[in-house]
PAVEXRO-903229 format. One line per field, with one value per residue (C-alpha): residue number from 1; residue in three letters; x, y, z. Coordinates in nm, 2 decimals, m for minus. Layout:
BEGIN
num [NUM, ...]
residu [ALA, ...]
xx [X, ...]
yy [Y, ...]
zz [Z, ...]
END
This chain:
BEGIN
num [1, 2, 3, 4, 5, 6, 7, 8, 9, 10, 11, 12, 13, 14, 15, 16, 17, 18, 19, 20, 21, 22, 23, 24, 25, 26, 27, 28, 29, 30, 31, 32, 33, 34, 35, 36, 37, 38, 39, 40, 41, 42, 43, 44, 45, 46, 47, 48, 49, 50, 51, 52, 53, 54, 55, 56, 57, 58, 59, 60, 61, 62, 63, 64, 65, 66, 67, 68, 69, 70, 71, 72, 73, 74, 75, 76, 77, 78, 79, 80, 81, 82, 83, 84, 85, 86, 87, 88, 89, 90, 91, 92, 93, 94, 95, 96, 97, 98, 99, 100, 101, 102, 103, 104, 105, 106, 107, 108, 109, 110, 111, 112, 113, 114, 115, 116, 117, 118, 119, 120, 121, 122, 123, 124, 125, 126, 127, 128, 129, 130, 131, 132, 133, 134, 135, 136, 137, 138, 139, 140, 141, 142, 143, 144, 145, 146, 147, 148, 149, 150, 151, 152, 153, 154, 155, 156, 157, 158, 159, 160, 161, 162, 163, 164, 165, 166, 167, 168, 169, 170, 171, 172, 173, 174, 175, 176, 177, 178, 179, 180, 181, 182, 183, 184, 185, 186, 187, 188, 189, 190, 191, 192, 193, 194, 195, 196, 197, 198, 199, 200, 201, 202, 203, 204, 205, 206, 207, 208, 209, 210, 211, 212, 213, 214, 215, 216, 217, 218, 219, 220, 221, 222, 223, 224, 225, 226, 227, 228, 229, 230, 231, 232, 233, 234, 235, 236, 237, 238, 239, 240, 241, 242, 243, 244, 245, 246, 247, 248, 249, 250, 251, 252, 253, 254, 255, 256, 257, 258, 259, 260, 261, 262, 263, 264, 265, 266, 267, 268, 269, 270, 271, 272]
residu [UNK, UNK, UNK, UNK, UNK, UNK, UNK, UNK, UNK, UNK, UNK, UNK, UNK, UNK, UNK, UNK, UNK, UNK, UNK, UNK, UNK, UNK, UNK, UNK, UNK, UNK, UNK, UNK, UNK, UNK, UNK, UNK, UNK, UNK, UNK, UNK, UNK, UNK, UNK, UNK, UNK, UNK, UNK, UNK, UNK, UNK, UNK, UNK, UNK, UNK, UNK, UNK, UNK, UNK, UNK, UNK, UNK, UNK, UNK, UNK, UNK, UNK, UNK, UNK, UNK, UNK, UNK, UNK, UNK, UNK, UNK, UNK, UNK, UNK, UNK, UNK, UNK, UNK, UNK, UNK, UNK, UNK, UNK, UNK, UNK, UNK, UNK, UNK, UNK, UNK, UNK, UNK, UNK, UNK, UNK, UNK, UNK, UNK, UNK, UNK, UNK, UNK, UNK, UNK, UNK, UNK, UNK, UNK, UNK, UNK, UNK, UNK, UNK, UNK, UNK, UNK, UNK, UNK, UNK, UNK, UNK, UNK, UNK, UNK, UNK, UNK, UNK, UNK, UNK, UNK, UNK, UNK, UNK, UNK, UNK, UNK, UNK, UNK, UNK, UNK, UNK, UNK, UNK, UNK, UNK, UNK, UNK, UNK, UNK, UNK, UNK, UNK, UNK, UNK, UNK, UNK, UNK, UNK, UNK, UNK, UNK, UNK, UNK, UNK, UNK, UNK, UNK, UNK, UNK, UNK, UNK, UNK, UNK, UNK, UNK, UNK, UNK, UNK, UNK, UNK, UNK, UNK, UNK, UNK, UNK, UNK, UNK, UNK, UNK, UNK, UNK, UNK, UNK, UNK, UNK, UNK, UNK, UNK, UNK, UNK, UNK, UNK, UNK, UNK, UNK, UNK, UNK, UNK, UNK, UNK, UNK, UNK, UNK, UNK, UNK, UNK, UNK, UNK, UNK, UNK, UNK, UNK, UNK, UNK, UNK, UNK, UNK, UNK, UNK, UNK, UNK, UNK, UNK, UNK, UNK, UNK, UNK, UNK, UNK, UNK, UNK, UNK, UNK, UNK, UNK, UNK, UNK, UNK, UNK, UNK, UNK, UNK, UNK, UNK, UNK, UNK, UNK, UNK, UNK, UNK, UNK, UNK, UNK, UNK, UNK, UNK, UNK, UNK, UNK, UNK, UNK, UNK]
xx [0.00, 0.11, 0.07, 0.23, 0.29, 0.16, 0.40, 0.54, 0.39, 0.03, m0.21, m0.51, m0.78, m0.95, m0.59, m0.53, m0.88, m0.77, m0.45, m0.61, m0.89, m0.63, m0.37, m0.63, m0.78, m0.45, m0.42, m0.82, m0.71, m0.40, m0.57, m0.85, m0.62, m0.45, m0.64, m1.00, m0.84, m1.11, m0.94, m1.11, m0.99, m1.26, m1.55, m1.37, m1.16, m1.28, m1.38, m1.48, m1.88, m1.89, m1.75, m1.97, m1.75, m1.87, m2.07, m2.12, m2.02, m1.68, m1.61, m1.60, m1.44, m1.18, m1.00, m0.95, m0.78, m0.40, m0.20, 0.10, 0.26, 0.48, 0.17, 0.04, 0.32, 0.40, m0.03, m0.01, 0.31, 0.20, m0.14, 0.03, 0.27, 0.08, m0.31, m0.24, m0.16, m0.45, m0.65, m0.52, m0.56, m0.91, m1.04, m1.17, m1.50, m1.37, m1.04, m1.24, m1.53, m1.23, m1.06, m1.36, m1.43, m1.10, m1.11, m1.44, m1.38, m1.01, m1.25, m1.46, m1.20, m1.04, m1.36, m1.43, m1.09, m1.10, m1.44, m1.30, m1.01, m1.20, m1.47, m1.22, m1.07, m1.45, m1.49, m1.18, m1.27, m1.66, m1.48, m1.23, m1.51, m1.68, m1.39, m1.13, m0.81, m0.45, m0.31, m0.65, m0.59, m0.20, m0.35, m0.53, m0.26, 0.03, m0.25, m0.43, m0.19, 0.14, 0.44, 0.25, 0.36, 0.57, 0.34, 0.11, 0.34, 0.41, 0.04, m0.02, 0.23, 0.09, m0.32, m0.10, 0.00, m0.38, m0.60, m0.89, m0.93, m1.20, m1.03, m0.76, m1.02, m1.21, m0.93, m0.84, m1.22, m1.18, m0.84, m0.96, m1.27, m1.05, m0.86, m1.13, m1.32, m0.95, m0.88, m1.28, m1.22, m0.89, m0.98, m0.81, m0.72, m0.56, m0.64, m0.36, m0.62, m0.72, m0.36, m0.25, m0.57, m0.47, m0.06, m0.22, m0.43, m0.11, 0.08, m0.19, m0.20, 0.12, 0.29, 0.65, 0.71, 1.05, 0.97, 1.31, 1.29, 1.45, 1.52, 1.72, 1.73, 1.75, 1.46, 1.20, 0.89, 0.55, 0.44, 0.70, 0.64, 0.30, 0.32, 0.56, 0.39, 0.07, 0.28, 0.43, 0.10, m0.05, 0.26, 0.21, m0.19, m0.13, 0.18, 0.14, m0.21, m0.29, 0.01, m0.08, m0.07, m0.38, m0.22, m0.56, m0.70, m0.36, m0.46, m0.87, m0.76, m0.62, m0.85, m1.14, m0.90, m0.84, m1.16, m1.32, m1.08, m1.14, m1.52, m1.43, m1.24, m1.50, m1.75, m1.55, m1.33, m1.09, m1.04, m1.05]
yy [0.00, 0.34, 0.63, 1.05, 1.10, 1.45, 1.73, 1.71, 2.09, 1.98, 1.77, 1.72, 1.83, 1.50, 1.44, 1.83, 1.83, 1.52, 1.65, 1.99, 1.87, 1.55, 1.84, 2.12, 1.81, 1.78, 2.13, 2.15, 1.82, 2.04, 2.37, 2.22, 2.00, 2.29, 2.56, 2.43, 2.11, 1.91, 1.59, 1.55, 1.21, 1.08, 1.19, 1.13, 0.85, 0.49, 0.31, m0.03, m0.10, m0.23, 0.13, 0.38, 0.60, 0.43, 0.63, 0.50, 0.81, 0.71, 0.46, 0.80, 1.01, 0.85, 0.86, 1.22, 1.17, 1.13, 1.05, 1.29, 1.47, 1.18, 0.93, 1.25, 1.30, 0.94, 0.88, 1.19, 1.15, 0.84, 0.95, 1.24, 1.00, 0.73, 0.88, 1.19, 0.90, 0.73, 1.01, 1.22, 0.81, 0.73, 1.09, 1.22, 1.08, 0.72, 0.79, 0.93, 0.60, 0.34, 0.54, 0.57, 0.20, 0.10, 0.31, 0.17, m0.21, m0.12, m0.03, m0.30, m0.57, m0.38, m0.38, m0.73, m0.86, m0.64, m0.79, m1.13, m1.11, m0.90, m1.17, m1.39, m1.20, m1.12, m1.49, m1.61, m1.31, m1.47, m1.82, m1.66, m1.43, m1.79, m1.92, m1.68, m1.85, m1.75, m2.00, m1.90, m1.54, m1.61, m1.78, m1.50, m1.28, m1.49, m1.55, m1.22, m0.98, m0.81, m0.73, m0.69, m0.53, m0.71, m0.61, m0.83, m1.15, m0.98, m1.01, m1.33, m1.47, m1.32, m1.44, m1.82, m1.75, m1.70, m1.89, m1.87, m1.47, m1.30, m1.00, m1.10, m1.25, m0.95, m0.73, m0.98, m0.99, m0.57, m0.56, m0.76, m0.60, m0.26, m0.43, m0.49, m0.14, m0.03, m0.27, m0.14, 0.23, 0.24, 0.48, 0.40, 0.68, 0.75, 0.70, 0.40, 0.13, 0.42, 0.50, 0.09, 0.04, 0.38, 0.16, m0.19, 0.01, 0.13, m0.22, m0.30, m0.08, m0.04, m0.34, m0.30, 0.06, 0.09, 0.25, 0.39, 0.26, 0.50, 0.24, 0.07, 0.26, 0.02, 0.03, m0.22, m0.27, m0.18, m0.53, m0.68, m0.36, m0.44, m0.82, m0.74, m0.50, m0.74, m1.00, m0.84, m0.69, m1.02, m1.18, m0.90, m0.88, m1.24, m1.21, m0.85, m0.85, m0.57, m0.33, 0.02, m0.04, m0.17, m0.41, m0.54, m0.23, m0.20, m0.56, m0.47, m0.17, m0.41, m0.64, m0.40, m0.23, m0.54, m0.69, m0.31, m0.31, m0.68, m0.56, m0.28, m0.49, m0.70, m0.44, m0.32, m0.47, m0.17, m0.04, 0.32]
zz [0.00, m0.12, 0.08, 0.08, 0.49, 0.61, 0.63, 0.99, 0.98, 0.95, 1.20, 1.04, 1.23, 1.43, 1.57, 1.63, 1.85, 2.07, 2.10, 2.23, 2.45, 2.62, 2.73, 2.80, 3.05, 3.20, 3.29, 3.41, 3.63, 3.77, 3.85, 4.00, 4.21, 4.30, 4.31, 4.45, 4.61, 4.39, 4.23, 3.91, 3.78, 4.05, 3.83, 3.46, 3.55, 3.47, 3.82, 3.84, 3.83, 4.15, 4.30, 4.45, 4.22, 3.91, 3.63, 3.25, 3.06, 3.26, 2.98, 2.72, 2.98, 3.08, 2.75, 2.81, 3.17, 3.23, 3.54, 3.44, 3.21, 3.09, 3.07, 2.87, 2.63, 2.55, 2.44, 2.25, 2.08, 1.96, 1.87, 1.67, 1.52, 1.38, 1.41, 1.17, 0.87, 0.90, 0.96, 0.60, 0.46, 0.59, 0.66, 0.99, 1.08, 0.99, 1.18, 1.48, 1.50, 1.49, 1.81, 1.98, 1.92, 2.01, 2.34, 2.39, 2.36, 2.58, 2.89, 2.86, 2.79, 3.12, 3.28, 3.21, 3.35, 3.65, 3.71, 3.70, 3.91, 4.17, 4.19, 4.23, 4.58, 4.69, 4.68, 4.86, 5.11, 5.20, 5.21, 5.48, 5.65, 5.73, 5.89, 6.01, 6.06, 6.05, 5.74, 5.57, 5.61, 5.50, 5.22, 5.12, 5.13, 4.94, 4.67, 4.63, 4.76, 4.58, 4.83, 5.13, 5.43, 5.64, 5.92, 5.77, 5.88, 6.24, 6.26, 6.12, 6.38, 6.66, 6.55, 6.51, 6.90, 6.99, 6.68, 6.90, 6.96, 6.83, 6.84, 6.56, 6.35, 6.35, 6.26, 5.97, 5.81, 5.82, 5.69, 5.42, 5.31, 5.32, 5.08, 4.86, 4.90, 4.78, 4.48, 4.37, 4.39, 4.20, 3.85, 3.52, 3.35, 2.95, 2.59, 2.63, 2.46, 2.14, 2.09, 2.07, 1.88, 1.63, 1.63, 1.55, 1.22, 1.13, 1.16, 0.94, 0.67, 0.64, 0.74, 0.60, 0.69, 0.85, 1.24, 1.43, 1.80, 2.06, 2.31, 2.12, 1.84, 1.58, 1.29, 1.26, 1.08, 1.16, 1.13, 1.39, 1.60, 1.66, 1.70, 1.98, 2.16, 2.13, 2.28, 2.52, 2.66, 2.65, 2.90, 3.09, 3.17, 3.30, 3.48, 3.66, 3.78, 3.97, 3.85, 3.75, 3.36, 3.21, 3.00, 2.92, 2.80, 2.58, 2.42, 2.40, 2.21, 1.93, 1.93, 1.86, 1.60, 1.44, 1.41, 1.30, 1.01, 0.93, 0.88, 0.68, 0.48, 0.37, 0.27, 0.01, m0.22, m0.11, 0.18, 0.11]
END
């Protein structure tokens, strides 16, 4: 596939617009932070459904939310990069449906996961609420718990001293449902899934396109990119759970991207 790349002096206008409204949301985020001690994200940012936070235009607003300036730069960089050529190839309102249908399908394939893995601790937290015991509650924690608190072992040794206290048990049950109420209110943020969704079209449509990496810098192509980062993601939702990158997200946002261009693909014989 041939295409002329944009002058590196023009954004066409879809990516210009995100590019405005995801840093002016940044600085909004800051000054109300700052100013009117007001934290923003908890309104805009994705919580899970389960959360008292939770709204459903959060799946939308969330897109437009960033954690910092770096989680900021890298989205939009990329989204400047890579979304400006398939916007000046597919024009804007196409360009603008597949990245809200990527960043869509991201925070549900997030949502989704997060929905399993938190049933999964609710679960193993009723089975320990019925029968509060130190190895069940050390259990709990070696299985649902990243690098806890060596506090947590001080008091698991001193419950193993006294099994029979109600006292300990109690403590355990609300130190455990804490957990929980913590793990449910935790917001995503970030227009992550769009921005792998707006790389995977690219890998697509322009498969042998030599990319420069920065670290290392070696070239590659946009092909090999993209099955990389796909596989990377995908060793990394299963063996980080709970980290503060939704890897999940990263992979729904190719997945939706794929499948959308697949169907495109089929109702035409092009795909322009």
């Amino acid at each position: 596939m041939q295409y002329r790349p944009p002058s590196m002096n023009v954004t066409p206008p879809v990516v210009k617009n995100l590019l405005i409204i995801n840093i002016l949301m940044l600085v909004i985020t800051w000054v109300f932070a700052t100013r009117f001690n007001f934290d923003l994200v908890k309104i805009m940012g994705l919580y899970y459904p389960g959360s008292e936070n939770f709204r459903p235009y959060q799946f939308a607003t969330h897109m437009f939310m960033h954690g910092g300036f770096m989680h900021l730069f890298f989205n939009m960089f990329a989204l400047w990069m890579f979304g400006r050529i398939l916007e000046s190839v597919w024009g804007g309102q196409r360009f603008l449906l597949y990245y809200f249908v990527t960043g869509l399908g991201a925070a549900g394939l997030h949502t989704l996961v997060n929905w399993i893995e938190i049933s999964s601790v609710q679960n193993a937290f009723e089975a320990f609420a019925a029968n509060p015991n130190p190895d069940a509650y050390a259990a709990f924690i070696n299985k649902h718990i990243n690098n806890p608190n060596p506090a947590v072992y001080d008091f698991i040794r001193s419950w193993a001293n006294n099994p029979g206290s109600s006292s300990y048990a109690q403590t355990a049950i609300s130190n455990l449902s804490g957990y929980i109420e913590r793990i449910m209110n935790v917001p995503t943020v970030g227009a992550s899934g769009a921005v792998f969704g707006v790389l995977l079209a690219f890998g697509m449509l322009f498969p042998n396109t030599q990319l420069m990496l920065l670290f290392p810098p070696i070239p590659i192509k946009a092909k090999w990119l993209v099955i990389g980062y796909g596989i990377l993601e995908v060793w990394l939702g299963f063996t980080q759970p709970g980290s503060n990158v939704a890897h999940f997200a990263h992979i729904g946002g190719m997945i939706f991207g794929f499948f959308l261009i697949k169907y495109w693909n089929k109702r035409k014989k092009t795909f322009f």
